[in-house]
LOVOKE-735759 format. One record per residue (C-alpha): residue in one letter; x, y, z. Coordinates in steps of 0.5 Angstrom, whole numbers, plus 500, padded with zeros to 3 digits. Layout:
AXYZ/...
This chain:
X173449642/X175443640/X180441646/X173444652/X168440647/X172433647/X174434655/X166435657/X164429652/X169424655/X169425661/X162427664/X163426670/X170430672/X168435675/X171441670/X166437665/X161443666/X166448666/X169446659/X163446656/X162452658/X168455655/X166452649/X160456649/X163462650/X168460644/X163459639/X159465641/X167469640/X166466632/X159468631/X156461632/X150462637/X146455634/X153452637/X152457643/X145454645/X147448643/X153447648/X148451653/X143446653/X148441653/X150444660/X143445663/X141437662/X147434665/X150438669/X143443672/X147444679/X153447677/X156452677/X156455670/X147452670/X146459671/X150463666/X147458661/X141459663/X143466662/X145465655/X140461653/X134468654/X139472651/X139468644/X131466646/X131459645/X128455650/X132452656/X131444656/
């Protein structure tokens, strides 16, 4: 998780930045972490809005019931 998370936040502009942030997010949901779901979601859904994983965030994001950004 640490390895996707530090790959997003150092180089947001690479263009597997949202795709890292997403396979934490789907990490954090593996280790019953849903305040670090929603986090890596909303993260997701800020930057990167027109990416491929936005959907699947905002996806998330509903299931949790916590508002998107």
């Amino acid at each position: 998780m640490t390895a996707w998370r530090t790959l997003a936040l150092s180089h947001p502009d690479h263009p597997r930045a949202p795709a890292a942030l997403w396979r934490c997010a789907e990490i954090c949901g593996k280790l019953n972490r849903p305040d670090w779901v929603a986090s890596a979601c909303q993260a997701i859904l800020a930057r990167y809005p027109m990416s491929d994983v936005a959907a699947l965030a905002q996806s998330r994001m509903k299931k949790l019931g916590t508002p998107s950004p």
